[in-house]
PLY file of the C-alpha trace (Angstrom):
ply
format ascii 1.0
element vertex 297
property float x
property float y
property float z
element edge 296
property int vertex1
property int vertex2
end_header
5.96 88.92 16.17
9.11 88.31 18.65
9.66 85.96 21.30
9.70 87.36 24.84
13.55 85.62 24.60
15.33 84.05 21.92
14.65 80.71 21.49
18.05 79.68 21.14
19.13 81.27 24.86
16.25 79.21 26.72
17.31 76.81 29.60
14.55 75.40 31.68
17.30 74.81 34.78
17.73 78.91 34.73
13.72 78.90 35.36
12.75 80.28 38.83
10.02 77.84 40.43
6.36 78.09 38.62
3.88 79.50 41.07
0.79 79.84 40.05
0.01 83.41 40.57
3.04 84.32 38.23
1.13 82.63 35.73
-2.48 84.47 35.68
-1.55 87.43 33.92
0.03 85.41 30.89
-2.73 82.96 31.33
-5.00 86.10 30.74
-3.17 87.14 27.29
-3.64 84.12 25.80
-7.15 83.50 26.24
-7.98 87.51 25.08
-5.67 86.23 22.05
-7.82 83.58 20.98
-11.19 85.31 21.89
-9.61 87.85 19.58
-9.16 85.57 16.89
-12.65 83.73 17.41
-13.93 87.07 16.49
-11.82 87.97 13.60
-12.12 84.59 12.04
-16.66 84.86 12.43
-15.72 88.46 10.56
-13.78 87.16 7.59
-16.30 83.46 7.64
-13.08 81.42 8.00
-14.19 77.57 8.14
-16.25 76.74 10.82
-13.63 74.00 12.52
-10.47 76.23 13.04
-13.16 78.52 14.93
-15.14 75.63 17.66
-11.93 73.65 18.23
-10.74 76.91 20.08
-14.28 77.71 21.30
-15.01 74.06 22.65
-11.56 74.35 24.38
-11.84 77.88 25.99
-15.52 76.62 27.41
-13.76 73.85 28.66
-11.10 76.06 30.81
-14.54 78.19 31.58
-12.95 81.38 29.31
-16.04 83.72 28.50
-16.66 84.25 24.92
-18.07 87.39 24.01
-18.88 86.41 20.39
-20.80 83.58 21.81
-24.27 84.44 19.99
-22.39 84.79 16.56
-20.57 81.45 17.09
-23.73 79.58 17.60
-25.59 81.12 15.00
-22.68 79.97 12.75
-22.72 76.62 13.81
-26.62 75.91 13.87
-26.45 77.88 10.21
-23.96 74.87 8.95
-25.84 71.85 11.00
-26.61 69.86 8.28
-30.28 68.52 7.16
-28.85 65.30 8.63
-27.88 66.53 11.57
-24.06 66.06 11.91
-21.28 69.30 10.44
-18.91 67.81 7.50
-17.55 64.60 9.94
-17.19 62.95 13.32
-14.36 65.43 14.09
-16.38 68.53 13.27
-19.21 67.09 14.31
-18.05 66.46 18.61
-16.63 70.58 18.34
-19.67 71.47 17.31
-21.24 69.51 20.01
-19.11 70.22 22.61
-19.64 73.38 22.20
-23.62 73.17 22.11
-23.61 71.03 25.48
-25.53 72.24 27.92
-26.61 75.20 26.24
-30.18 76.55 26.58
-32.87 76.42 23.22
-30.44 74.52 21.30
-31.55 70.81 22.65
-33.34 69.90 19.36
-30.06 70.77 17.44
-27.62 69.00 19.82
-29.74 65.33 20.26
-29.43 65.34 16.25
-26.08 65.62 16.01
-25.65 62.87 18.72
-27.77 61.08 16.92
-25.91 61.34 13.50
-22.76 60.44 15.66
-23.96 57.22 16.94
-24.99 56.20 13.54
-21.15 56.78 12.52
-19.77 54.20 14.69
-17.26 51.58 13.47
-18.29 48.07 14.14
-15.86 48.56 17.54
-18.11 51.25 18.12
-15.32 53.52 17.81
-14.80 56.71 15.43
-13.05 57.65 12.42
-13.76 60.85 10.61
-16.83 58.68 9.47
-17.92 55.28 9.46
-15.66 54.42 5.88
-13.06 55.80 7.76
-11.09 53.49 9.96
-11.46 54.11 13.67
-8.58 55.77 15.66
-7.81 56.68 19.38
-7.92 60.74 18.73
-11.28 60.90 17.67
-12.34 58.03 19.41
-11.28 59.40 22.67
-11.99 63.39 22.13
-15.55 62.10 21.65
-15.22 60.18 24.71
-13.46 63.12 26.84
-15.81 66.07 25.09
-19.10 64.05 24.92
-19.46 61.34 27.54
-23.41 61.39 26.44
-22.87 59.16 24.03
-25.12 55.92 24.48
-22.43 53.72 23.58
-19.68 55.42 25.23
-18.52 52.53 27.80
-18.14 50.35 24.50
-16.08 52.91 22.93
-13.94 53.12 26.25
-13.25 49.05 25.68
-12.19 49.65 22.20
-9.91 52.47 23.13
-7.91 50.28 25.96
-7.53 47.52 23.83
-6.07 49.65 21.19
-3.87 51.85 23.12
-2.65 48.70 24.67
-1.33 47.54 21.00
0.08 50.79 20.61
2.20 51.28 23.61
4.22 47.77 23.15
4.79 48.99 19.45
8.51 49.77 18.77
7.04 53.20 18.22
4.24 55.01 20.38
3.05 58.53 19.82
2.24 60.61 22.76
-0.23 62.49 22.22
-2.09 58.89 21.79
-1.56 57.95 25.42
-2.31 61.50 26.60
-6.46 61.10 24.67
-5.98 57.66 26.33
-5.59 59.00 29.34
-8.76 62.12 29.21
-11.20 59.36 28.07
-9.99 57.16 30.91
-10.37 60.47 33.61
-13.91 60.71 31.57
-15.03 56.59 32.04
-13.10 55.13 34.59
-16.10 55.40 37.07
-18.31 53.90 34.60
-16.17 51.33 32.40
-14.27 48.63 34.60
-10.64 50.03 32.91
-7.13 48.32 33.69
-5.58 50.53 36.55
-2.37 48.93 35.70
-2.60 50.22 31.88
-3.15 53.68 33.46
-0.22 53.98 35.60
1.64 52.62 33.13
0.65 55.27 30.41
0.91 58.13 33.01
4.77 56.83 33.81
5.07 56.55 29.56
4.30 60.19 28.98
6.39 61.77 32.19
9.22 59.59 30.71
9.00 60.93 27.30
8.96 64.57 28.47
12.09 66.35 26.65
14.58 67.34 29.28
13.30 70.94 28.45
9.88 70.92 29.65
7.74 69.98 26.26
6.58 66.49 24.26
6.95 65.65 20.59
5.51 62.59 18.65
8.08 60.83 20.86
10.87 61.25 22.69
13.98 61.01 20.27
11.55 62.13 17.07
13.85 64.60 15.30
10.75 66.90 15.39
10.78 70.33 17.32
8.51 70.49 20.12
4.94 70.67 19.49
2.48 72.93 20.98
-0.83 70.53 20.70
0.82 67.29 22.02
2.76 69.53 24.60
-1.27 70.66 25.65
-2.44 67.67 25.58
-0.02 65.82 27.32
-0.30 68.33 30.00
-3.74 68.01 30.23
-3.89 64.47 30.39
-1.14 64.79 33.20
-3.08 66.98 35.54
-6.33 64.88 35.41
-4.53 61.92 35.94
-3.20 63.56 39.33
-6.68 63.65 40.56
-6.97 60.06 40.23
-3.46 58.44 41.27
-2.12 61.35 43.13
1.30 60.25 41.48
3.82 63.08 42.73
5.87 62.80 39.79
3.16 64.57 37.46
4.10 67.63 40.05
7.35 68.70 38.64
6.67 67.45 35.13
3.80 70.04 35.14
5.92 72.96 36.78
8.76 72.10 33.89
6.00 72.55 30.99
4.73 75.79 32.60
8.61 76.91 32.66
9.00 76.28 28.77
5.38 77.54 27.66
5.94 80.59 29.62
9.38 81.54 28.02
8.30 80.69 24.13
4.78 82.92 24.56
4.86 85.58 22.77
4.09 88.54 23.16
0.91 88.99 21.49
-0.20 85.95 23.89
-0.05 83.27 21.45
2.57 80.46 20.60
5.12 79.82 17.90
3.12 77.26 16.01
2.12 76.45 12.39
-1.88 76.53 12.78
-1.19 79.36 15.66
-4.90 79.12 17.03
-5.29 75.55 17.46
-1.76 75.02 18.92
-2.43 78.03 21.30
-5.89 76.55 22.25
-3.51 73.25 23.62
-1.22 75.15 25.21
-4.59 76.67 26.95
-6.19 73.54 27.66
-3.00 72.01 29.46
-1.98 75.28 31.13
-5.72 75.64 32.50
-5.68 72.09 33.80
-2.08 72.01 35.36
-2.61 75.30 37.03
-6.04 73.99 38.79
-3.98 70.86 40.34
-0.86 72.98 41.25
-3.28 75.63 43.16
-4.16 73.08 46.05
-0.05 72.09 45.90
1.52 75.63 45.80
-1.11 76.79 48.84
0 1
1 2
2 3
3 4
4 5
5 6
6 7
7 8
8 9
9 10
10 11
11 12
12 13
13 14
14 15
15 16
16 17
17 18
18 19
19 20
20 21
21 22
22 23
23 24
24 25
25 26
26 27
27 28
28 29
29 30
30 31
31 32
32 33
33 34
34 35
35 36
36 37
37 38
38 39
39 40
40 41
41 42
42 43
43 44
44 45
45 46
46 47
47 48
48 49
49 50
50 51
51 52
52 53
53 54
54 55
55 56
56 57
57 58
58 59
59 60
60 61
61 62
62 63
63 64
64 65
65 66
66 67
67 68
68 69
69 70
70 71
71 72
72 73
73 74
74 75
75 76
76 77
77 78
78 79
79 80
80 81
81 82
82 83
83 84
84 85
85 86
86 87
87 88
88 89
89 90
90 91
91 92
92 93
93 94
94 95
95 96
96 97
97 98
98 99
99 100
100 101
101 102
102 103
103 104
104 105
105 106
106 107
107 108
108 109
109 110
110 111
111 112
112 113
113 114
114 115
115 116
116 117
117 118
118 119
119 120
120 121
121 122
122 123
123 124
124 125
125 126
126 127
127 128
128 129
129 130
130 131
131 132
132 133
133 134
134 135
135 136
136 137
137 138
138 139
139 140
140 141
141 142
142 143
143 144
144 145
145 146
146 147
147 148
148 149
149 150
150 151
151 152
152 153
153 154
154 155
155 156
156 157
157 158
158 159
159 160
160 161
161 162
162 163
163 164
164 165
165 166
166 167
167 168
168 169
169 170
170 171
171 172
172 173
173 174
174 175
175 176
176 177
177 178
178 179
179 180
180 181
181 182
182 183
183 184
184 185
185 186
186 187
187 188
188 189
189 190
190 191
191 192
192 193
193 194
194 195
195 196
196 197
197 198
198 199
199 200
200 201
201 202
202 203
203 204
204 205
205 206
206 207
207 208
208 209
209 210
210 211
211 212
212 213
213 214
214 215
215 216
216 217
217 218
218 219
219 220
220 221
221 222
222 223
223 224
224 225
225 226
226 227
227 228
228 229
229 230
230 231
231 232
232 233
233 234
234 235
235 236
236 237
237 238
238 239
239 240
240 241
241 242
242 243
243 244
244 245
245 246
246 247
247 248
248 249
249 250
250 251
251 252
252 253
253 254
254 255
255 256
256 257
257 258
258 259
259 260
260 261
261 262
262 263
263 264
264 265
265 266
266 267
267 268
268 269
269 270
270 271
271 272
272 273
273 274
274 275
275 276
276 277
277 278
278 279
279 280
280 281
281 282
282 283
283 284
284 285
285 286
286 287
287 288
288 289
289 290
290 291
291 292
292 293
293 294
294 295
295 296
């Protein structure tokens, strides 16, 4: 597969300015791409998570899926007796994905059920309850399934540990960006420092590399990665909504600008697990574009 330009030659500055209607057609590719490869991996049974973590995230940018009939079947067919998929993690795809779905009600409240029951004593997640609790899962539960009974509890949790994390010597960003979805998700709800939010949104514009992307952190040795870049993004755009902070603006046109020269041409991204990180790039691309439609009019 080749790069629409050689990764070596790419210089954000040389980018024209992102508009949005430039971006549709690529847009387009990549979710046909992973619809594609939501249908090839029901074909050839791959497991069940590398196939609803892009599902749950192309019905969250409201992408159709034509192999939406298979999918469920699949997923009720692995529901276990218990009512939860192999752990927490699987277990909020597979219900994200359910949500809201018709004549699959009985199905979804038992999986929300078995979640609940795998709560930390912070009333947090881990990939189960021996497990100990951390901000990803914690927080895509929060973002993906704010039906959670104890949800404003988690939300509590999640602030106080974020707040550790950002005075640590080191702080990962994609930790601030699922920080910042489940505080989009529960700020209404859950009385939530304001002040830790504008602080995190400043954190993760600041630690945008100079060429559009995030890594772990800034000065990580890393390359650029396509899931924290997605999420970041995400998290970004969302945030606009609520602080209206114009520097999120240009941080999300300089993201576009590197996402759209590294696509390739198949639609899909450079990455190791090339469905998942394409599925990020889709879920931050799909949020930044809706906040820089109302700007770019």
């Amino acid at each position: 597969m080749q790069l629409k330009k050689n990764l070596q030659n790419i210089h954000v500055d040389n980018v024209p300015p992102v508009m949005v209607v430039d971006n549709l057609e690529d847009f387009s590719n990549l979710s046909l791409a992973l619809n594609g490869i939501i249908h090839d991996f029901l074909i050839r049974h791959l497991p069940l998570r590398r196939i609803i973590l892009v599902a749950s995230i192309l019905k969250q940018c409201d992408v159709k899926i034509p192999s939406d009939k298979k999918l469920i079947d699949r997923i009720l067919f692995e529901q276990k007796t218990d009512g939860g998929w192999v752990d927490c993690e699987d277990t909020a795809w597979a219900l994200s994905y359910l949500a809201g779905l018709k004549d699959v009600e009985s199905a979804f409240a038992r999986g929300l059920i078995w979640l609940e029951n795998e709560r930390t004593k912070d009333y947090a997640w881990g990939f189960c309850k021996r497990d100990n609790a951390c901000i990803p899962i914690t927080a895509q539960i929060s973002y993906f399934l704010p039906h959670s009974q104890s949800i404003i509890k988690s939300a509590y949790w999640l602030e106080d540990q974020w707040l550790k994390d950002i005075k640590a010597p080191v702080s990962l960003n994609y930790k601030g960006a699922w920080y910042l979805l489940a505080y989009y998700k529960l700020h209404k709800s859950a009385n939530l420092s304001s002040e830790l939010f504008d602080q995190t949104v400043n954190y993760l514009i600041n630690e945008q590399r100079d060429n559009g992307p995030w890594g772990p952190w800034k000065g990580h040795p890393a390359h650029e990665e396509c899931f924290i870049t997605g999420i970041c993004m995400a998290a970004l755009a969302l945030s606009y909504l609520i602080s209206n902070n114009k520097k999120i603006v240009p941080s999300l046109k300089k993201s576009i600008g590197w996402i759209k020269q590294i696509q390739m041409e198949n639609g899909l991204f450079p990455t190791h697990y090339i469905e998942e990180g394409s599925a990020w790039i889709l879920f931050g691309w799909s949020k930044s574009m809706m906040i820089l439609k109302d700007i770019d009019q």
